[in-house]
C-alpha positions, 0 to 999 in steps of 0.5 A: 500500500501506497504512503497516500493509500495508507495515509486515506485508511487511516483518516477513513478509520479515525472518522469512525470515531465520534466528532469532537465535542459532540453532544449527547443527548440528555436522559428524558424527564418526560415518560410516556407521551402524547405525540401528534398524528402520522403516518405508521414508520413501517408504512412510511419505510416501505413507502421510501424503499418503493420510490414511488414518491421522492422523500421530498414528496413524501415528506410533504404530503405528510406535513401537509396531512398533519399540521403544524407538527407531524410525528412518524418513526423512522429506523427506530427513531421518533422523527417530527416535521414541523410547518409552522415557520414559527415553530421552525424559529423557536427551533431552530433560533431560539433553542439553538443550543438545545439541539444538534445536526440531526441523522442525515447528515451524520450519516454522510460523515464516512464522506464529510468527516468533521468539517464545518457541516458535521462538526458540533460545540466548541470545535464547530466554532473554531473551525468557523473561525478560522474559515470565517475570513476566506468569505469576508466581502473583499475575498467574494469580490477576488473570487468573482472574476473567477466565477466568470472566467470558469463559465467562460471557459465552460461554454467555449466548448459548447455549440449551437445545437449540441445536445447537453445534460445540464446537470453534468455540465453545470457540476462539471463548471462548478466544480472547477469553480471550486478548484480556481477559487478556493483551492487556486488549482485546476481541477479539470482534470479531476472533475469527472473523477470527482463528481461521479464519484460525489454522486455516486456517494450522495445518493448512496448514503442517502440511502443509507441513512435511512438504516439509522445504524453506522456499523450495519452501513459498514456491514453491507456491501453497497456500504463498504463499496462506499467507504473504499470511493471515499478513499478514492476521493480522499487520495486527490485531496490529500494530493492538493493538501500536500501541494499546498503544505510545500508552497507554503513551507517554500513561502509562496503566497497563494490567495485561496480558502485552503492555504489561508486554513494552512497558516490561519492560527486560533490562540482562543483553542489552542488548550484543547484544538492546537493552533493550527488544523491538521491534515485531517481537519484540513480533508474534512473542510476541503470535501466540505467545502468541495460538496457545499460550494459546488454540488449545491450551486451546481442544482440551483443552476441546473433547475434555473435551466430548467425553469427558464426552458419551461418558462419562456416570458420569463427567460425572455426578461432575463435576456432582455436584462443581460442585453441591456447591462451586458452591451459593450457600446459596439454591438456585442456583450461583455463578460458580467463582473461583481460591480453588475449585481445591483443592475441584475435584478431579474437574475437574481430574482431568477435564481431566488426563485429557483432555489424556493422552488427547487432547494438544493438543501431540501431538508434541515434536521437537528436532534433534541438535547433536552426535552422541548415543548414545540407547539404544546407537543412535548417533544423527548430528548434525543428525537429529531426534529425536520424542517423542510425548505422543500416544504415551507417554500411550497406552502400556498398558506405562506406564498402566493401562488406557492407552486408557480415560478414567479420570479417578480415576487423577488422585486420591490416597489422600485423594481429592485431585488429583496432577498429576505423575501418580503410578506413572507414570516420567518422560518418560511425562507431558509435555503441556506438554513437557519440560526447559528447553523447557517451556512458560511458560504452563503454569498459566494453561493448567491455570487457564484449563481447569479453571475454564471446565469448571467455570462452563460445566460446573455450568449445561450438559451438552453431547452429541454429536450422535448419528451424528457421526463423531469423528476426530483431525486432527494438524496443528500441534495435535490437533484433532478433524477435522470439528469437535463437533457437540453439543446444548446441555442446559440443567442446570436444565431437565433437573431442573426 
C-alpha cells in the first residue's frame, strides 16, 4: 500500500470515531407521551424503499396531512416535521443550543468527516473561525472574476445545437469553480473523477441513512463499496493538501480558502484544538467545502435551466436584462463582473426563485438535547426534529401562488431585488438554513449563481429536450433524477 493509500485508511478509520465535542443527548424527564398524528414508520419505510414518491414528496404530503407538527418513526427513531415557520424559529433560533445536526447528515460523515457541516460545540466554532475570513466581502469580490472566467471557459466548448445534460455540465463548471477559487488549482482534470464519484456517494448514503445504524452501513456491501470511493476521493485531496503544505513551507503566497486554513492560527483553542488544523481537519473542510460550494450551486443552476426552458416570458426578461447591462457600446456583450449585481435584478430574482422552488438543501434536521415543548407537543430528548425548505417554500398558506415560478415576487416597489423575501414570516425562507447553523458560504453561493446565469445566460438559451421526463431525486441534495437533457441555442444565431 501506497504512503497516500495508507495515509486515506487511516483518516477513513479515525472518522469512525465520534466528532469532537459532540453532544449527547440528555436522559428524558418526560415518560410516556402524547405525540401528534402520522403516518405508521413501517408504512412510511416501505413507502421510501418503493420510490414511488421522492422523500421530498413524501415528506410533504405528510406535513401537509398533519399540521403544524407531524410525528412518524423512522429506523427506530421518533422523527417530527414541523410547518409552522414559527415553530421552525423557536427551533431552530431560539433553542439553538438545545439541539444538534440531526441523522442525515451524520450519516454522510464516512464522506464529510468533521468539517464545518458535521462538526458540533466548541470545535464547530473554531473551525468557523478560522474559515470565517476566506468569505469576508473583499475575498467574494477576488473570487468573482473567477466565477466568470470558469463559465467562460465552460461554454467555449459548447455549440449551437449540441445536445447537453445540464446537470453534468453545470457540476462539471462548478466544480472547477471550486478548484480556481478556493483551492487556486485546476481541477479539470479531476472533475469527472470527482463528481461521479460525489454522486455516486450522495445518493448512496442517502440511502443509507435511512438504516439509522453506522456499523450495519459498514456491514453491507453497497456500504463498504462506499467507504473504499471515499478513499478514492480522499487520495486527490490529500494530493492538493500536500501541494499546498510545500508552497507554503517554500513561502509562496497563494490567495485561496485552503492555504489561508494552512497558516490561519486560533490562540482562543489552542488548550484543547492546537493552533493550527491538521491534515485531517484540513480533508474534512476541503470535501466540505468541495460538496457545499459546488454540488449545491451546481442544482440551483441546473433547475434555473430548467425553469427558464419551461418558462419562456420569463427567460425572455432575463435576456432582455443581460442585453441591456451586458452591451459593450459596439454591438456585442461583455463578460458580467461583481460591480453588475445591483443592475441584475431579474437574475437574481431568477435564481431566488429557483432555489424556493427547487432547494438544493431540501431538508434541515437537528436532534433534541433536552426535552422541548414545540407547539404544546412535548417533544423527548434525543428525537429529531425536520424542517423542510422543500416544504415551507411550497406552502400556498405562506406564498402566493406557492407552486408557480414567479420570479417578480423577488422585486420591490422600485423594481429592485429583496432577498429576505418580503410578506413572507420567518422560518418560511431558509435555503441556506437557519440560526447559528447557517451556512458560511452563503454569498459566494448567491455570487457564484447569479453571475454564471448571467455570462452563460446573455450568449445561450438552453431547452429541454422535448419528451424528457423531469423528476426530483432527494438524496443528500435535490437533484433532478435522470439528469437535463437540453439543446444548446446559440443567442446570436437565433437573431442573426
Amino acid at each position: 500500500m501506497s504512503t497516500t493509500a495508507k495515509q486515506a485508511a487511516a483518516r477513513a478509520a479515525a472518522r469512525r470515531q465520534p466528532p469532537p465535542d459532540s453532544p449527547v443527548p440528555a436522559p428524558s424527564a418526560l415518560g410516556r407521551v402524547a405525540r401528534p398524528d402520522g403516518p405508521h414508520g413501517l408504512l412510511l419505510l416501505a413507502e421510501l424503499l418503493r420510490g414511488r414518491q421522492s422523500p421530498n414528496e413524501l415528506f410533504e404530503a405528510i406535513a401537509r396531512a398533519h399540521r403544524p407538527v407531524a410525528h412518524t418513526r423512522l429506523a427506530g427513531e421518533h422523527v417530527y416535521i414541523l410547518s409552522d415557520p414559527e415553530l421552525v424559529t423557536d427551533v431552530f433560533l431560539t433553542h439553538a443550543r438545545d439541539v444538534m445536526k440531526g441523522r442525515g447528515l451524520q450519516a454522510a460523515r464516512p464522506l464529510l468527516g468533521n468539517g464545518l457541516l458535521t462538526s458540533e460545540g466548541e470545535f464547530h466554532l473554531r473551525q468557523r473561525r478560522l474559515a470565517q475570513p476566506a468569505f469576508h466581502r473583499d475575498r467574494i469580490v477576488e473570487y468573482s472574476a473567477q466565477m466568470v472566467s470558469e463559465a467562460e471557459r465552460h461554454a467555449a466548448r459548447w455549440a449551437d445545437g449540441d445536445r447537453v445534460d445540464m446537470v453534468e455540465e453545470m457540476t462539471g463548471l462548478t466544480f472547477a469553480v471550486v478548484g480556481r477559487t478556493l483551492f487556486g488549482t485546476d481541477l479539470t482534470g479531476d472533475a469527472r473523477t470527482f463528481g461521479d464519484t460525489l454522486a455516486e456517494l450522495l445518493s448512496g448514503f442517502g440511502q443509507l441513512s435511512a438504516l439509522g445504524n453506522e456499523r450495519l452501513v459498514r456491514a453491507l456491501p453497497k456500504g463498504r463499496y462506499l467507504l473504499s470511493r471515499v478513499e478514492d476521493l480522499d487520495a486527490v485531496v490529500q494530493r492538493i493538501v500536500d501541494e499546498h503544505r510545500a508552497d507554503v513551507a517554500a513561502g509562496v503566497e497563494r490567495a485561496d480558502l485552503l492555504s489561508w486554513l494552512i497558516t490561519a492560527r486560533d490562540d482562543e483553542s489552542a488548550a484543547r484544538y492546537g493552533t493550527a488544523m491538521t491534515d485531517e481537519q484540513l480533508r474534512d473542510e476541503v470535501m466540505t467545502f468541495v460538496l457545499a460550494g459546488h454540488e449545491t450551486t451546481a442544482m440551483a443552476l441546473s433547475w434555473a435551466w430548467w425553469l427558464l426552458s419551461t418558462h419562456p416570458a420569463e427567460a425572455g426578461r432575463l435576456h432582455a436584462e443581460l442585453d441591456r447591462v451586458l452591451d459593450d457600446g459596439a454591438g456585442g456583450r461583455r463578460a458580467p463582473a461583481y460591480s453588475d449585481l445591483a443592475e441584475l435584478p431579474w437574475t437574481r430574482a431568477v435564481v431566488a426563485e429557483t432555489i424556493r422552488l427547487y432547494p438544493p438543501a431540501w431538508t434541515l434536521g437537528r436532534r433534541l438535547l433536552t426535552d422541548l415543548n414545540v407547539g404544546g407537543w412535548e417533544l423527548p430528548s434525543g428525537s429529531i426534529v425536520l424542517a423542510a425548505p422543500w416544504i415551507l417554500h411550497r406552502d400556498p398558506t405562506l406564498w402566493d401562488s406557492a407552486s408557480s415560478f414567479r420570479p417578480e415576487r423577488w422585486l420591490d416597489g422600485d423594481g429592485r431585488f429583496d432577498e429576505s423575501a418580503p410578506g413572507v414570516p420567518r422560518g418560511a425562507w431558509i435555503p441556506f438554513g437557519f440560526g447559528n447553523r447557517r451556512c458560511i458560504g452563503e454569498q459566494f453561493a448567491w455570487t457564484e449563481a447569479v453571475l454564471v446565469l448571467a455570462a452563460l445566460g446573455s450568449r445561450w438559451a438552453p431547452r429541454l429536450v422535448p419528451g424528457s421526463v423531469v423528476r426530483t431525486q432527494a438524496a443528500v441534495t435535490l437533484r433532478p433524477m435522470h439528469g437535463l437533457p437540453m439543446t444548446l441555442h446559440a443567442r446570436d444565431a437565433q437573431h442573426a
